[in-house]
C-alpha positions in Angstrom: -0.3 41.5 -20.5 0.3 40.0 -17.1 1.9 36.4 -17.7 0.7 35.5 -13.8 -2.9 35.7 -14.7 -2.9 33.3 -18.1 -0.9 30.9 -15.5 -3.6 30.8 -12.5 -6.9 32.5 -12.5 -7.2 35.1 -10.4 -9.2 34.7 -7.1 -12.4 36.3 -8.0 -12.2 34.0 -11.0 -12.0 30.7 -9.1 -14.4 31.8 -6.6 -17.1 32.2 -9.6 -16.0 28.5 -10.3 -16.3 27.6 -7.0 -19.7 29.3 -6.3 -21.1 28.2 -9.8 -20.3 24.3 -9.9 -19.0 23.6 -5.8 -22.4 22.5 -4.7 -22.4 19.8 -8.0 -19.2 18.7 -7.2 -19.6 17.9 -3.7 -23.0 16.4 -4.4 -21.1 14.3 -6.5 -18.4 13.1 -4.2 -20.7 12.1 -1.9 -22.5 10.2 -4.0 -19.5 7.9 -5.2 -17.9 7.4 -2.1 -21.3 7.1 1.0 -18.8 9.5 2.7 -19.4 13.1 3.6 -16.1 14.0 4.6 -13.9 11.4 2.2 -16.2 13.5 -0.5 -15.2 16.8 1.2 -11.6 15.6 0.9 -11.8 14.8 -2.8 -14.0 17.8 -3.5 -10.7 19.9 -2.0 -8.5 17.8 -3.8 -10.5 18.4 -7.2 -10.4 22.3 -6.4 -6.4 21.9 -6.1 -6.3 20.3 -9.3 -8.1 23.4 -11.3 -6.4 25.6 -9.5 -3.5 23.8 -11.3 -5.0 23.5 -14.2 -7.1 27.0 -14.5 -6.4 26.8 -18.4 -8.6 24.0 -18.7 -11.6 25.8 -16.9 -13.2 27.8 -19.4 -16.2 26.5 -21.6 -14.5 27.3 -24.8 -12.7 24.0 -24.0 -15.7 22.2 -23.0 -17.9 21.9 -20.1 -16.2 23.0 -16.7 -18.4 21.0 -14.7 -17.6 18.0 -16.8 -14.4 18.6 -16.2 -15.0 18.9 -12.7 -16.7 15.6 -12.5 -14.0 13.9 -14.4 -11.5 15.4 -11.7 -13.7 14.1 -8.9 -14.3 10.5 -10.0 -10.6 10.2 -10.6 -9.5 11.1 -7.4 -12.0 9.4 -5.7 -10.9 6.2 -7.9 -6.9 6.8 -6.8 -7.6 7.4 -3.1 -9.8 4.0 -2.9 -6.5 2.7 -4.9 -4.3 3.7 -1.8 -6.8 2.5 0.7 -6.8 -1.0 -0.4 -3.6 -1.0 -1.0 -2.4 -0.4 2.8 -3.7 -2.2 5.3 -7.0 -1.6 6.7 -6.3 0.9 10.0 -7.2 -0.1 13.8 -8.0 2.7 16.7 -7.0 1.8 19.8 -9.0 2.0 22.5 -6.7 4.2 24.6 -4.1 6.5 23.8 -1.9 4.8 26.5 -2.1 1.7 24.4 -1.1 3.4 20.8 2.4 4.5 22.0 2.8 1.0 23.4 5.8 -1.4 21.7 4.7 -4.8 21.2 7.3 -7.1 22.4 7.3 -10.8 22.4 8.2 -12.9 25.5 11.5 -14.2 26.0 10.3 -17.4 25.9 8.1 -17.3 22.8 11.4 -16.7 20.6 13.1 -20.0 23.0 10.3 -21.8 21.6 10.2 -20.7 18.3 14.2 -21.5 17.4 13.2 -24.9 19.3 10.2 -25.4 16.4 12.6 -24.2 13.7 15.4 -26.2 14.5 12.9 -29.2 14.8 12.0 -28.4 11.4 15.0 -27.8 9.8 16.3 -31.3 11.0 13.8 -32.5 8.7 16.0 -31.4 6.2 19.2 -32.6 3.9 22.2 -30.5 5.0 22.2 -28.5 1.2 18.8 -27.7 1.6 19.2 -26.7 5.2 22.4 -24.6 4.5 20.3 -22.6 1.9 17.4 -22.3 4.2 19.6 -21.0 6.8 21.6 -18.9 4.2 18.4 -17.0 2.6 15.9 -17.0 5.7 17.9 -17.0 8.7 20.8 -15.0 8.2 18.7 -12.9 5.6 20.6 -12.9 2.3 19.7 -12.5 -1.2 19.9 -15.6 -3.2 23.2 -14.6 -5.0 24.8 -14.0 -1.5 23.9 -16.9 -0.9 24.9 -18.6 -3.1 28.6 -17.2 -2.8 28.6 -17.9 0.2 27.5 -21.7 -0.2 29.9 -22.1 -3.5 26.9 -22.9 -5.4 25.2 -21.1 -8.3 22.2 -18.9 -8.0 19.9 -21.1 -9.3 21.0 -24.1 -7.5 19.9 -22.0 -4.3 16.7 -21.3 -5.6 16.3 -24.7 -6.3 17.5 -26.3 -2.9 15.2 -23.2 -1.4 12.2 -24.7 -3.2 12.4 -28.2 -2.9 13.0 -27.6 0.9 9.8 -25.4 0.9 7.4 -28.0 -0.6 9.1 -30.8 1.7 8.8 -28.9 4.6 5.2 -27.7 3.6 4.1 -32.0 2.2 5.7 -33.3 6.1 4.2 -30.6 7.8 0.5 -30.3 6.1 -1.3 -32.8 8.6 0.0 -31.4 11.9 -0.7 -27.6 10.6 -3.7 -28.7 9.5 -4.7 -30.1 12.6 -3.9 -27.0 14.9 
């Protein structure tokens, strides 16, 4: 006995599948997602699967095209997963502006050290050293706190505190903007 063919049906064999439920399947697709060609892209992924999985596709272990279904609805279920969680996707109007680095003006980051410094006078000098320590310079709270000679939890303490005082002084003016 060939061990290939118990492994992955042979080609006529998926074919026959294909012929027999592909119609179903992509009606199916289409139906859960609105999209012809999300569905078309599910519908190959589902194909993949039992391709994968050829040991599952005879009716001795239940309905093929239940299967099938089954296969669909979870793939369509993990790609609108993946969608939501990325950020939704923007076309640019021209290709000329796709390969285009954003880059801030000179003066925008002059005014925005200006704001934070403003701000950060606001501030008791602990609080504003742990500010500086985690935000600015980037740290993690431990590194930060070695480097302040304070424990990790004082840190995350000083960190918070300054937080809600910033945010309590602050609220009417962002508010207002």
């Amino acid at each position: 006995m060939d061990t290939k063919s118990t492994i992955r049906p042979a080609a006529t064999d998926m074919d026959g599948v294909i012929r027999e439920h592909g119609a179903a399947l992509l009606s199916y697709a289409t139906r859960l997602t609105g999209d012809r060609y999300l569905a078309e892209d599910i519908v190959q992924e589902t194909w993949l699967r039992a391709w994968r999985h050829a040991d599952r596709l005879t009716n001795g272990n239940g309905s093929v095209r239940g299967w099938l279904l089954r296969v669909a609805h979870n793939v369509a279920v993990d790609q609108h997963r993946s969608r939501k969680s990325r950020p939704t996707e923007v076309a640019f109007e021209s290709a000329e502006l796709a390969n285009k680095a954003v880059q801030s003006a000179p003066s925008d980051e002059v005014e925005s050290r200006m704001v934070v410094d403003e701000l950060l006078d606001h501030l008791s000098p602990a609080h504003r050293s742990a500010i500086v320590e985690v935000y600015v310079t980037d740290r993690t709270t431990a590194s930060a706190a070695t480097a302040l000679g304070v424990p990790i939890g004082t840190v995350k303490s000083r960190l918070h505190h300054a937080i809600r005082s910033l945010r309590d002084r602050f609220r009417p003016v962002l508010e207002a903007a």
